[in-house]
Each structure stands twice: as structure tokens, then as C-alpha cells.
C-alpha positions as CSV (number, residue, x, y, z in Angstrom):
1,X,0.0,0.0,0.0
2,X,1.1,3.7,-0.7
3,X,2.6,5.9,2.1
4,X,3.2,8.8,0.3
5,X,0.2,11.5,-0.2
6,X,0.2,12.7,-4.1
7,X,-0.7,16.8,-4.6
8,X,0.8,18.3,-1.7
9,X,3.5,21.0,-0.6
10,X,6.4,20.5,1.9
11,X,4.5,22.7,4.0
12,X,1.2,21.1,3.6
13,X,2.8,18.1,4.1
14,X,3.4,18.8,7.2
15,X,0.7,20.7,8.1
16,X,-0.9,17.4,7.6
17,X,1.4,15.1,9.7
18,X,0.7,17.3,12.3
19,X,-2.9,16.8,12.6
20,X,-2.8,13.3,11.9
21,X,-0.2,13.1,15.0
22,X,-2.9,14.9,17.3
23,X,-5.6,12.3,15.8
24,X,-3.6,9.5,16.5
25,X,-2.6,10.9,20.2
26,X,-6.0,11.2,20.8
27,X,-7.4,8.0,19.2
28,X,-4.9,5.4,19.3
29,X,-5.9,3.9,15.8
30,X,-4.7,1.3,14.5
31,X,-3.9,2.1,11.2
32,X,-5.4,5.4,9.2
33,X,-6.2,5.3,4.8
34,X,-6.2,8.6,3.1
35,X,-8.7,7.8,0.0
36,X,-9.5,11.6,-0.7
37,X,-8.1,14.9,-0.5
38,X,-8.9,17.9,-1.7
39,X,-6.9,21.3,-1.6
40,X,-9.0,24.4,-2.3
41,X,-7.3,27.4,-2.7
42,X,-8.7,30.9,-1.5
43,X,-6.7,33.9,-3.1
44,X,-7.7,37.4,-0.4
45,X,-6.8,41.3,-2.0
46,X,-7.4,44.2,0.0
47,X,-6.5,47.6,0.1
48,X,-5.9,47.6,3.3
49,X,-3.0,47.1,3.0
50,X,-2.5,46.7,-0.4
51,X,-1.7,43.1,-1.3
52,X,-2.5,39.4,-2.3
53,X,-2.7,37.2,0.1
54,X,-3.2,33.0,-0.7
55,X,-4.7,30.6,2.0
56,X,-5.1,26.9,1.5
57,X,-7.6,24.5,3.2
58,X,-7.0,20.7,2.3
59,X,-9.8,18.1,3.0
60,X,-9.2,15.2,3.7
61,X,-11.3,11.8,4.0
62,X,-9.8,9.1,6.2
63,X,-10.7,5.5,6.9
64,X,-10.0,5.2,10.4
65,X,-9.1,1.8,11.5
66,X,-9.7,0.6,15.6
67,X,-9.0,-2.9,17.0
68,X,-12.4,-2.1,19.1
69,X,-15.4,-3.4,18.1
70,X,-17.6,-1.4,20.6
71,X,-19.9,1.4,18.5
72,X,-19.5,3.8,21.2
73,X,-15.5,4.0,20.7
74,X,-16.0,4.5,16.8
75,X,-18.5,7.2,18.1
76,X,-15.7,8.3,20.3
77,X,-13.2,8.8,17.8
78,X,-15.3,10.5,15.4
79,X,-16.0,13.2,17.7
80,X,-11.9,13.5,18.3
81,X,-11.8,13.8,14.8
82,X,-14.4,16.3,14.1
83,X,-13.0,18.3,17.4
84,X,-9.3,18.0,15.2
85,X,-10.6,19.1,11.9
86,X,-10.5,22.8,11.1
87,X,-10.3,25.5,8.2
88,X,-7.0,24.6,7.2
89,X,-6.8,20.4,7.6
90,X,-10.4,19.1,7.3
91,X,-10.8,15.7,8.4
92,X,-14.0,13.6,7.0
93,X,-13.8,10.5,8.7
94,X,-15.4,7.0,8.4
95,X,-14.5,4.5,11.4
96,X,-14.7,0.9,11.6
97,X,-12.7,-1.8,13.4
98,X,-10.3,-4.3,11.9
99,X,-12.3,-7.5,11.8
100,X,-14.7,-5.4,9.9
101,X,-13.0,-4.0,7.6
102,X,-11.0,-7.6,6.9
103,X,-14.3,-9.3,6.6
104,X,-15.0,-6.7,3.7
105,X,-11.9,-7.0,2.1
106,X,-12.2,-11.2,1.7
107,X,-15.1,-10.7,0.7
108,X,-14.6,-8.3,-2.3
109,X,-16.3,-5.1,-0.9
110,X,-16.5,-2.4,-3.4
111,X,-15.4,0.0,-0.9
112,X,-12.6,-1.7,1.1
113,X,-11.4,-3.2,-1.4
114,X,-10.7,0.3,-3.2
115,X,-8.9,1.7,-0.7
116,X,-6.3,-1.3,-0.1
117,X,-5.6,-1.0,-4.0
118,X,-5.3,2.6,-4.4
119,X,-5.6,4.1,-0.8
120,X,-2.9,5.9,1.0
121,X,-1.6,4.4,4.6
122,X,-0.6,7.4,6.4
123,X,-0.2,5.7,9.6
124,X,0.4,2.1,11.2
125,X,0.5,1.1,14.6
126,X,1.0,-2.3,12.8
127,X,-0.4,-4.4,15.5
128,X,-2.8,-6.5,13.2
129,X,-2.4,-7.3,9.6
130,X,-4.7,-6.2,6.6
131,X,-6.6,-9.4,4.4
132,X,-6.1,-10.3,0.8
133,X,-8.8,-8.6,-1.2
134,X,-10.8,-10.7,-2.9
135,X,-11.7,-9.6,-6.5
136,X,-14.3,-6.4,-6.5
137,X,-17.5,-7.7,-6.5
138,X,-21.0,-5.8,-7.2
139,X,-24.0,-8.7,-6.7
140,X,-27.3,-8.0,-8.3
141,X,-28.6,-8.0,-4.3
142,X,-26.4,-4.8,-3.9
143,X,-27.7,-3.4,-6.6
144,X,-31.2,-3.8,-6.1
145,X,-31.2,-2.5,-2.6
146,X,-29.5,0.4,-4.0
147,X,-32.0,1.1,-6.7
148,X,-35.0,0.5,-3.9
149,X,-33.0,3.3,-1.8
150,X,-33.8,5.3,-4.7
151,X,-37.4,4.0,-4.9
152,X,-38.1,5.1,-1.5
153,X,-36.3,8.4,-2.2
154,X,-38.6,9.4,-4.9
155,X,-41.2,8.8,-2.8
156,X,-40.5,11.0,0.3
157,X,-39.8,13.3,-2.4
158,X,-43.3,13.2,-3.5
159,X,-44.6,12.7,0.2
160,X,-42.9,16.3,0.8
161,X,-44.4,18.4,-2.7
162,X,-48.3,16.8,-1.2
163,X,-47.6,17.7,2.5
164,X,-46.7,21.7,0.8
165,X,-49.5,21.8,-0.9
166,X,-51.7,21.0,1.5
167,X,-49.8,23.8,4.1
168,X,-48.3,21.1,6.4
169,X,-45.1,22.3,6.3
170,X,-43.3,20.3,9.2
171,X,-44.2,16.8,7.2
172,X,-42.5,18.2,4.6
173,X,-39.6,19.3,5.9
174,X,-39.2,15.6,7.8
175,X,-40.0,13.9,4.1
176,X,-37.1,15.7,2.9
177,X,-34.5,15.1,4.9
178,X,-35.4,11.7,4.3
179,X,-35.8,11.9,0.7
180,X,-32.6,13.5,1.1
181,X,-30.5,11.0,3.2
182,X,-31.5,8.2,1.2
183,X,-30.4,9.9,-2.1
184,X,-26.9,10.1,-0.4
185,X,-27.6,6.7,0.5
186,X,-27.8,5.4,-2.6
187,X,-25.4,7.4,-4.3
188,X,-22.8,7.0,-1.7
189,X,-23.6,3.0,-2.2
190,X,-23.8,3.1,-6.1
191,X,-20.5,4.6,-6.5
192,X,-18.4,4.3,-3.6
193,X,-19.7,1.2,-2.5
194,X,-19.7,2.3,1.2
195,X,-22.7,1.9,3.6
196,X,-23.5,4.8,5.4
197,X,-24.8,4.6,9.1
198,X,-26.0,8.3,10.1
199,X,-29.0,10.3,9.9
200,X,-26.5,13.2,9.6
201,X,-27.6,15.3,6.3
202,X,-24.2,17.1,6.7
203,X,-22.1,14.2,7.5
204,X,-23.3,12.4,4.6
205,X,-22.7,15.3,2.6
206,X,-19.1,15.7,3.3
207,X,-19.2,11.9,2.0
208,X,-20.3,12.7,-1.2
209,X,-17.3,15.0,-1.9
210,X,-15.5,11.8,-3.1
211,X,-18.8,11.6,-5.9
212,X,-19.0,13.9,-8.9
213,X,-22.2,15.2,-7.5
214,X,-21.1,18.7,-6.7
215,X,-22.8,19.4,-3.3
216,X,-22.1,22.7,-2.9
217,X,-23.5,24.5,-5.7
218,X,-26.7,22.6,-5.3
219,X,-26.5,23.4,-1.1
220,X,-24.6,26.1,-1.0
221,X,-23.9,27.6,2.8
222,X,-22.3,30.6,2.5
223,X,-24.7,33.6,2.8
224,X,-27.0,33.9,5.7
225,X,-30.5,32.5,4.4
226,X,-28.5,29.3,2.9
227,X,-27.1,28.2,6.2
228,X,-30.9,29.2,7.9
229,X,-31.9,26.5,4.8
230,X,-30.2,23.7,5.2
231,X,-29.9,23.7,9.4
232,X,-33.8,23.1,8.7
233,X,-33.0,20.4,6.5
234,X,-30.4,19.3,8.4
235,X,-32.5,19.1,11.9
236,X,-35.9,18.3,10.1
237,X,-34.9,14.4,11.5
238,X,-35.1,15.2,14.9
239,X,-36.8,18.6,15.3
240,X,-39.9,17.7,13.4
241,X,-40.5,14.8,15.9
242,X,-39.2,16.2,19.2
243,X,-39.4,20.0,19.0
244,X,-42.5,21.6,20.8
245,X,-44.4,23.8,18.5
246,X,-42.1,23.4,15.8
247,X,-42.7,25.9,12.7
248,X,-41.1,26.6,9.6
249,X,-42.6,28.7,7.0
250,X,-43.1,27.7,3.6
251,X,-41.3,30.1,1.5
252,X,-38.2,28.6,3.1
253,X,-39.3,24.3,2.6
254,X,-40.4,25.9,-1.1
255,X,-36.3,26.9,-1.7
256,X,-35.5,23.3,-0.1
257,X,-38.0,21.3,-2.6
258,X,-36.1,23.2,-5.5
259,X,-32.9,22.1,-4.0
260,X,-33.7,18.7,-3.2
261,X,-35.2,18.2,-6.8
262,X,-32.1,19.5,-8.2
263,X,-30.2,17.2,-6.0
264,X,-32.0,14.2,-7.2
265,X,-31.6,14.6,-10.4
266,X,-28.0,15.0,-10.4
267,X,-27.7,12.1,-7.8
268,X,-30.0,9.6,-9.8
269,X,-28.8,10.2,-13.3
270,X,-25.0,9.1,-12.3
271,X,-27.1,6.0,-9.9
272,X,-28.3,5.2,-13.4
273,X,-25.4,4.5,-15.3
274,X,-24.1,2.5,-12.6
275,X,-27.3,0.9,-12.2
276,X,-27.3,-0.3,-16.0
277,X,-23.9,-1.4,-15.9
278,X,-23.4,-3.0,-13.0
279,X,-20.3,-5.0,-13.8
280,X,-18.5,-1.7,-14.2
281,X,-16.7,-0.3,-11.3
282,X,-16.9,3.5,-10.4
């Protein structure tokens, strides 16, 4: 397996090994796979003073290996790694423990298997050994669960445009973050093919930055009213059911219907090709 991160600076490069070392002093991984990164240059001018200036933020998504099986540690070291992850290193993190992911790899996960072949080992406590892949695999059971993710997409979807017109805005708001979650269910599936495990509409967006599905400019977050948009979306899972006299008004689940439309359709038209090929491999 490769040690040696591809697209980065001497400083970055250590900007990196940095963070990584306060992940792993807080964490105690067993071994940590780099299968994504992303650099994203922001260029600042100003008059005051009078020059350019260039900042860099690097993502980067990390397969996080643990000898623990216990779900409440891979919770653990999640929240260490979100606490980690800043402006300049951004760490998007998946966490699973060794048996697991060996189980995968003998038996040909999509996912797993992807990341022993091409991923980056960018740390190794080197207690337990990594399994043979077995050959890639996509069964026609995978890919009809995936296509039924879809199914029931469409139809929260649809759930979501009746509750609107019919002025019950709170139903639609909780239809759409689950037509929403199992879109990025399915696409993260289809072309990664990783299983997410969190309601998280944020966390499964920062996912889908390894798809061509180009979250941003269909969810974007930078002025005021976007962020107010998608924290409704975002909590609509657990405010809808929990929150005492919840509200939202309906100009604002009217601009998340357009959105979630436009996300569909960009999610399920690269689903399809997958799904009518599906001996290829993404």
C-alpha cells in the first residue's frame, strides 16, 4: 500500500502530519487510509494594506481503523476527529474496526477493497495485519437495494411536494430530509460502495465529496438565508418529531423542494449509469 500523499507541498505536508499526529494521540488507531483529498485554494486582496494574500484548506477523508469493536468508541473517535478538523486540515472521517473492515476485504467489498488498492496508509501502529482482497465484487442483491433506496427516495420526495400543498409544512420538511438522506444513501452506495450509518444530512454530505455530485453548488452555505436552509433540513430528522411547537414557513421548505429536486436529479442520473452497468466499477 502507498505511504506517500500525491498533490501536496512540503508545507502542507506537514501541516498534515501534524494533525494526523494529534488524531492519532487522541485516538490510538490502529492504522489510518487517506482515499480523498482535496486542496481548495482561497486567493484574499485588499487595500488595506495593499496586497494578495493566498490561504489553502485541504480536505481530507480518512478511513479510520480501531482494534475495538464497541460502537460507542468509533463514536468516540469520530467526535476526536471532528473536534481536530479545522479551516485549514479538514478531516472527514469513516471508522470501523479491523475484523470489519477484513471481513470486507475477503469478501470483495467495493469500498474496502478500493482503498487497499489505491488508498494511502498514512499511519500504522502495525499491531494486526490487513486481508487479501478478494476480487471487486458488485452482486445484483447490492444493486437492487440500492436502486430501492432510490425507490423510496422518490417517494419521500413526492410525500414532501403533497404535504406543501396541503400547508403542512413540518411533514415536509421531515420527508425531505429523508428523501434526502437516502439519495446520499444510494449514491454513496452506487458509486463508492460504502454503507453509510448516520441520519447526519451534513455528515453524509461531506461523503459525497468523493462523488461527482457537486454538493455545494446545489446546497450552498455561504450567505445567511443558505445556512438558515439547510440547518432546517439538516435538523428536520429530529426537530420535526421532538421539537415543541415546531414551525417553519413555507417560502423557506419551497427553496429546499427546489434544491432537493435538483439534487436528485444529479444524484440519480449518475445511480443510473451505474445501475445499467453493473459489472463496471466507479
Amino acid at each position: 500500500m502507498r505511504t506517500e500523499l500525491p498533490c501536496v507541498t512540503p508545507q502542507q505536508h506537514l501541516l498534515i502530519q501534524q494533525t494526523i499526529s494529534r488524531l492519532v494521540e487522541a485516538t490510538h488507531p490502529e492504522k489510518i487510509i487517506c482515499y480523498g483529498l482535496r486542496i481548495k485554494n482561497n486567493m484574499k486582496w485588499s487595500s488595506f494594506p495593499d496586497q494578495v494574500e493566498s490561504e489553502s484548506g485541504i480536505s481530507l477523508d480518512l478511513l479510520i481503523i480501531i482494534l475495538d469493536k464497541d460502537k460507542r468508541k468509533r463514536e468516540n473517535v469520530c467526535d476526536h476527529a471532528d473536534t481536530i478538523s479545522n479551516d485549514m486540515v479538514r478531516l472527514i472521517t469513516v471508522v470501523h474496526s479491523v475484523d470489519a473492515v477484513n471481513e470486507n476485504l475477503e469478501n470483495g467489498n467495493l469500498f474496502f477493497t478500493t482503498l487497499y488498492q489505491s488508498g494511502i496508509l498514512i499511519y500504522d501502529h502495525n499491531t494486526t495485519p490487513l486481508s487479501e482482497p478478494a476480487l471487486k465484487t458488485i452482486s445484483e442483491t447490492f444493486t437492487m437495494a440500492n436502486r430501492r433506496k432510490g425507490d423510496l427516495a422518490r417517494l419521500f420526495f413526492e410525500t414532501a411536494c403533497d404535504a406543501m400543498q396541503k400547508e403542512r409544512h413540518e411533514i415536509a420538511v421531515f420527508a425531505l430530509h429523508q428523501a434526502v438522506e437516502l439519495t446520499c444513501t444510494a449514491l454513496l452506495r452506487t458509486c463508492l460502495g460504502y454503507k453509510p450509518n448516520t441520519h447526519s444530512i451534513n455528515k453524509l454530505f461531506m461523503l459525497l465529496e468523493n462523488t461527482p455530485v457537486r454538493i455545494d453548488s446545489i446546497f450552498p452555505r455561504t450567505a445567511a438565508e443558505d445556512v438558515a436552509v439547510f440547518n432546517i433540513l439538516q435538523r428536520g430528522y429530529s426537530d420535526v418529531r421532538y421539537k415543541e411547537e415546531y414551525s417553519v414557513t413555507g417560502d423557506k421548505v419551497t427553496m429546499l423542494i427546489a434544491r432537493v429536486r435538483q439534487f436528485q436529479i444529479a444524484a440519480f442520473r449518475l445511480c443510473q449509469n451505474q445501475w445499467n452497468h453493473p459489472t463496471s466499477t466507479p
